[in-house]
N, C-alpha and C positions, 0 to 999 in steps of 0.2 A: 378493583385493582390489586387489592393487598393480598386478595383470596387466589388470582392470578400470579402470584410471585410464588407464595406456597406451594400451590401446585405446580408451577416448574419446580423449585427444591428440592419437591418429591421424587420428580422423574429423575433427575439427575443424581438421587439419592442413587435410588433404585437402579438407574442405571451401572453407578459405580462398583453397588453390592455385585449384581451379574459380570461386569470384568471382572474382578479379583475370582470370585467362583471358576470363571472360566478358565484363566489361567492355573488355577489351584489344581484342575481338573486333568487338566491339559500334563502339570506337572509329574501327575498323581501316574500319569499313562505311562509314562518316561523312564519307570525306574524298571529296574530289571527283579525278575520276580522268579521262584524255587517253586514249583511242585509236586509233592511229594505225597500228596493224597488223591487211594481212586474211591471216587464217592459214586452215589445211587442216581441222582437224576441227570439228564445230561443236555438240561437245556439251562441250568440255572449257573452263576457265576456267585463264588462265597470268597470271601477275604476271610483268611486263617492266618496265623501265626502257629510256629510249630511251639512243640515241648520243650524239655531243656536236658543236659547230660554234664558231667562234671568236665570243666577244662583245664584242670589245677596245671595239666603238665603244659600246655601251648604255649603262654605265655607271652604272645606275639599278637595277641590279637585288639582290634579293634572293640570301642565299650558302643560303639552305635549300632543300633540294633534298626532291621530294616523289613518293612510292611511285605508281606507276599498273598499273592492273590491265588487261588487254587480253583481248579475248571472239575466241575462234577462229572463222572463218569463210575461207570461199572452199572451192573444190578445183583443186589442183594435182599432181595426179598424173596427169594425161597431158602434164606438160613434162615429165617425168622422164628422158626417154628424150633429150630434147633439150639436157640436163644436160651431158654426155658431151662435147660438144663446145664449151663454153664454158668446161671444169676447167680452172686454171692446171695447167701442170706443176710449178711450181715449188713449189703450197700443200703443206704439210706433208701426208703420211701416204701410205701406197698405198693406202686403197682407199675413194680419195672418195666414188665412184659407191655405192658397198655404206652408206658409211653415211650418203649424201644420202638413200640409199631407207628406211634407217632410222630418219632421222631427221625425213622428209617431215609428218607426218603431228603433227607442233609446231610447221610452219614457219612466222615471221610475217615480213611483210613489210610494207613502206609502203603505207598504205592511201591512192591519189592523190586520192579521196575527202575526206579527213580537212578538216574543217568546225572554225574557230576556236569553236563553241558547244561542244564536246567540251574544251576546256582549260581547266586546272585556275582556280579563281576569281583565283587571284593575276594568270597571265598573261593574262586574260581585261580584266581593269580594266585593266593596263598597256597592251593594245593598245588599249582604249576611248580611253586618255588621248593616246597618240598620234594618235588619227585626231581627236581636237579639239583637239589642241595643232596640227597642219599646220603643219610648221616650215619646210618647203618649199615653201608656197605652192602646193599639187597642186591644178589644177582638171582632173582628168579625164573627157573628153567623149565617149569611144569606147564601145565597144560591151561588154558580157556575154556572154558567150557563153554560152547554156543547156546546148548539150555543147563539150566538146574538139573540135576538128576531129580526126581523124586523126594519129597521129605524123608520118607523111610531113609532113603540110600544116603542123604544127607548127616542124619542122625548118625548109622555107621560110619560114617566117614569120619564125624567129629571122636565117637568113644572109642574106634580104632588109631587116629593118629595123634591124637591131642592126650599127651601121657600129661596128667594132670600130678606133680609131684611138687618136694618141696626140699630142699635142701637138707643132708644129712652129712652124719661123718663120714663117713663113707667118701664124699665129696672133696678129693683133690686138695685142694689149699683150706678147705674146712678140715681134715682130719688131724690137725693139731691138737694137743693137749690144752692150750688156753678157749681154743672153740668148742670144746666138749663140754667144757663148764657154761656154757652159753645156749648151744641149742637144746631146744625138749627134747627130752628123753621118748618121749612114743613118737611113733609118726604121726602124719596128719588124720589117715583114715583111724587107726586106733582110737584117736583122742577125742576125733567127733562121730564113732559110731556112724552104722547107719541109719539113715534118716528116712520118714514117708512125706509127706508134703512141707514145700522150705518155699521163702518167699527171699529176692532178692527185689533190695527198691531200692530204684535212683534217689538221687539227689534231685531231681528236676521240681523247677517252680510251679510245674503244672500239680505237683502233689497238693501243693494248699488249698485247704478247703475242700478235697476231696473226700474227709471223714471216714477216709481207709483202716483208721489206727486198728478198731476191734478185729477189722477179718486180718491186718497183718500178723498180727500176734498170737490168730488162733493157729496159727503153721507150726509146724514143729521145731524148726527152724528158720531164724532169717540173716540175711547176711545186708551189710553196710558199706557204705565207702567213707572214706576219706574221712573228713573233721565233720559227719552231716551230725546232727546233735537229733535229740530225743525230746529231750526235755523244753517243755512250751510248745510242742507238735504233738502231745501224744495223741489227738484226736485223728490228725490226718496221717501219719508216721506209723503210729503203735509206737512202743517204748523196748520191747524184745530186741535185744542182741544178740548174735549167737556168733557171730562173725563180722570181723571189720576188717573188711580190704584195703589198705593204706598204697599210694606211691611213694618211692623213695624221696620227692623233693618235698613231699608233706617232714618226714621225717627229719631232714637236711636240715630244712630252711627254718632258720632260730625263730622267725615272726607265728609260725603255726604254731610253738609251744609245745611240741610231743612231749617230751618230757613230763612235762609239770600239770597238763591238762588231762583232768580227770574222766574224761568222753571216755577217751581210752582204755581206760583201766577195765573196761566191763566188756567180757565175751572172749574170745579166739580171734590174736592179729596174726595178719597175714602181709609181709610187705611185700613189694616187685618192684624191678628196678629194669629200664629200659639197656638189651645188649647188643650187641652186632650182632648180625642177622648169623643163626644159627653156630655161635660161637660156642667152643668149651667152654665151660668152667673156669678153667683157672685163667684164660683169656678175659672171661667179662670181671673175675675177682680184679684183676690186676689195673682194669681201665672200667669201673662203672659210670654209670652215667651220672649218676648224684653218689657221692661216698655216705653212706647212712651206716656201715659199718662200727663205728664207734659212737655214735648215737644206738646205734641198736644194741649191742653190747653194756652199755649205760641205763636201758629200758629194763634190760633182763636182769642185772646189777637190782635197780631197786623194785623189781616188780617177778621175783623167782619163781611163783606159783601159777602166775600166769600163762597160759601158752603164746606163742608169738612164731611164729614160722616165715622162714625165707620162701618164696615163690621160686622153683627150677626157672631160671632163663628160657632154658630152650622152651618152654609150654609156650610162653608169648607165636615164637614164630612157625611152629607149627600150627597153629589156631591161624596166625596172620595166611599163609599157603594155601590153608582152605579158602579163606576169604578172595585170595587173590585167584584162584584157581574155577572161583564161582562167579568173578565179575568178570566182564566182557571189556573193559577199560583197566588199564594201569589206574591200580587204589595207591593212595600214601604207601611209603617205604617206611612205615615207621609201625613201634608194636602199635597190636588192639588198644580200644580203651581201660580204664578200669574197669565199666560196666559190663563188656564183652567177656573182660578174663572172671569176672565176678558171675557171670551167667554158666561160661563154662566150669567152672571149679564145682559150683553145687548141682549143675547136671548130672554130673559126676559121684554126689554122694546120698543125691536124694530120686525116691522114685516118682515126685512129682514135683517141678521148679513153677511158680507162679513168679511172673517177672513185673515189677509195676513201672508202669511211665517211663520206660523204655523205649517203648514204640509211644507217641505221644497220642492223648484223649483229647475229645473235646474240651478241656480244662486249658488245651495247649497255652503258652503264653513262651515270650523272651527271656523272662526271667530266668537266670540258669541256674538257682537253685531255690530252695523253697525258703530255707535260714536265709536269703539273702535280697538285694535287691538289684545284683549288675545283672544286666543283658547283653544278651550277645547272639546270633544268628547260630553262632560255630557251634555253640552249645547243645544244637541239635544235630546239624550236619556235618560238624566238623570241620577241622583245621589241621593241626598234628595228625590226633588219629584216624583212621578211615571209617569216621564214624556213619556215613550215609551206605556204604556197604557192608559194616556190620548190622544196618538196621534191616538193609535188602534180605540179609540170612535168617536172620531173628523172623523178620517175618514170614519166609516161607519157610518156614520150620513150624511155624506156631500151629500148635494143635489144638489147640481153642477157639473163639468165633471173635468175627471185625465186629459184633455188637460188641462184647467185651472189651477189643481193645478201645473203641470209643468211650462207650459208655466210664470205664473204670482205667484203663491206660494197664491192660492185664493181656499179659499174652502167660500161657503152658505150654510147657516142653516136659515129656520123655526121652531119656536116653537108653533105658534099661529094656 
């Protein structure tokens, strides 16, 4: 009798386990889901999480971060063989090739494709809100392009229309006698020569643990965003500065510390500051979007040997034109991201740009940055910026192979 009670228990155990599973499951089905990788097999089903991208400026967003399921497709196994000559020597393991061939056949990569109707309901109304809030005043009159042109014609499109400059005297309400004591004396290109191979690397969580630091640093140069720190990353990071892309609210906002924090003090800054869409000069002086002016001015004050350069406004919306002119949908009315304008600026002065975690690796993860621990979906697809259509560009632009960008979260670009 007693051995009879047990064994009901059991069942009723067991039973109870399989409801809650069920519904869990049930649940799991319910949510709305982003895809943005085309992978090799096309019968199998992988839960991914993307990479991450910096979202200092959004500021609106939600910290819940939300599971995406991604559907295999494409075939990539006749790049395999062209694999071989794009391997860092530096990435961890000897026998990359052996387990790129073994590992080909899960590989996902950026689908340049990827359609703002596939993202998750959250970031879908946050982008809604944007394009009817046009805080920038966009009225863009150009054209859609039903395909991509070609990479090549892409490439020129960017080194012909995107005048990558930086504020001088010369400049309208900068040509004062107090601003001349303030801006460097050479320009941009003088000050940083030019270059042969330069690495720009996100801020993205997916870097940790990647043990990128050695090949970042063998570049000639690299360039940085925001407040991303070096030190206690050099493994994954490298420690080489050569450029720090700064936002104006990093500057502004007294909690970041520009001033007083030492990150800074090493390399070429560079700040930008969001303007009306294709304004003058002395238009966006008179109304910028974050005042960072006399903080900037204050930087130069105690730090005079240092170079430090305004970002031209206009570079933002020319750059943003292309983008809009290459998506098939209304993108955000709002500028590119940091990383975008950080991708274009060294295109610009190197003959070979290696970009990391960008386009996100198998490493991907929520985390939006590597120094940190918030998540957030936007981080990769964006929110403010149109960050899911600058990845579209980045990607078919990339002259390098989809092992790479998995494998290492590495896409190249030539502009020259």
């Amino acid at each position: 009798m007693v051995y009879i009670n047990i064994v009901k228990k059991l069942i009723c155990v067991l039973l109870l386990v399989v409801v809650v599973l069920t519904i869990c499951l049930w649940k799991e089905t319910r949510k709305g889901y982003y895809i943005p990788f085309k992978t090799q097999s096309k019968s199998i089903h992988i839960a991914r999480t993307l990479g991450t991208w910096d979202i200092l400026a959004s500021g609106v967003l939600s910290n819940k971060a939300v599971n995406e399921k991604s559907q295999v497709s494409g075939a990539l196994m006749g790049k395999l063989d062209k694999a071989k000559d794009y391997i860092s020597p530096t990435a961890p393991g000897n026998n990359a090739v052996a387990k790129l061939k073994k590992s080909v056949g899960n590989m996902n990569v950026w689908n340049e494709n990827s359609s703002s109707k596939n993202l998750i309901p959250r970031l879908q109304k946050v982008r809604h809100n944007y394009l009817s809030m046009n805080k920038y005043n966009v009225t863009y009159a150009g054209p859609k392009n039903t395909a991509r042109p070609i990479p090549k014609k892409l490439l020129c499109q960017l080194r012909d229309r995107v005048n990558v400059t930086m504020i001088h005297g010369s400049d309208g309400p900068f040509s004062t006698s107090e601003w001349q004591k303030y801006l460097p004396r050479k320009n941009f290109s003088q000050e940083v020569g030019h270059l042969g191979q330069c690495a720009v690397v996100s801020s993205a969580g997916s870097l940790k643990n990647s043990r990128l630091g050695p090949e970042i640093d063998a570049h000639d140069a690299v360039l940085r965003f925001n407040g991303a720190p070096t030190r206690g990353f050099q493994q994954d990071v490298g420690e080489k500065t050569t450029v720090r892309l700064v936002n104006s609210q990093l500057i502004t906002v007294e909690e970041q510390k520009f001033l007083t924090e030492t990150l800074y003090n090493t390399g070429i800054l560079i700040v930008w500051d969001p303007a009306p869409y294709h304004a003058e000069i002395h238009e966006w002086y008179r109304r910028p979007d974050y005042n960072f002016f006399a903080n900037y001015k204050e930087y130069r004050t105690r730090h005079r040997e240092q170079p430090f350069y305004i970002l031209n406004p206009k570079m933002q919306w020319e750059l943003w034109d292309i983008l809009q002119e290459n998506s098939l949908e209304d993108i955000q009315p709002n500028p590119p991201s940091s990383g975008m304008l950080g991708i274009m600026i060294m295109m610009t002065l190197c003959d070979k740009v290696n970009v990391y975690e960008f386009l996100p690796s198998k490493r991907q993860t929520d985390i939006c940055h590597y120094y940190q621990r918030f998540q957030d979906r936007a981080c990769t697809l964006g929110a403010y910026h149109p960050l899911l259509f600058e990845k579209n560009l980045v990607k078919h632009i990339n002259q390098g192979t989809d092992e790479n960008i998995y494998t290492y979260g590495k896409e190249l670009h030539q502009i020259h």
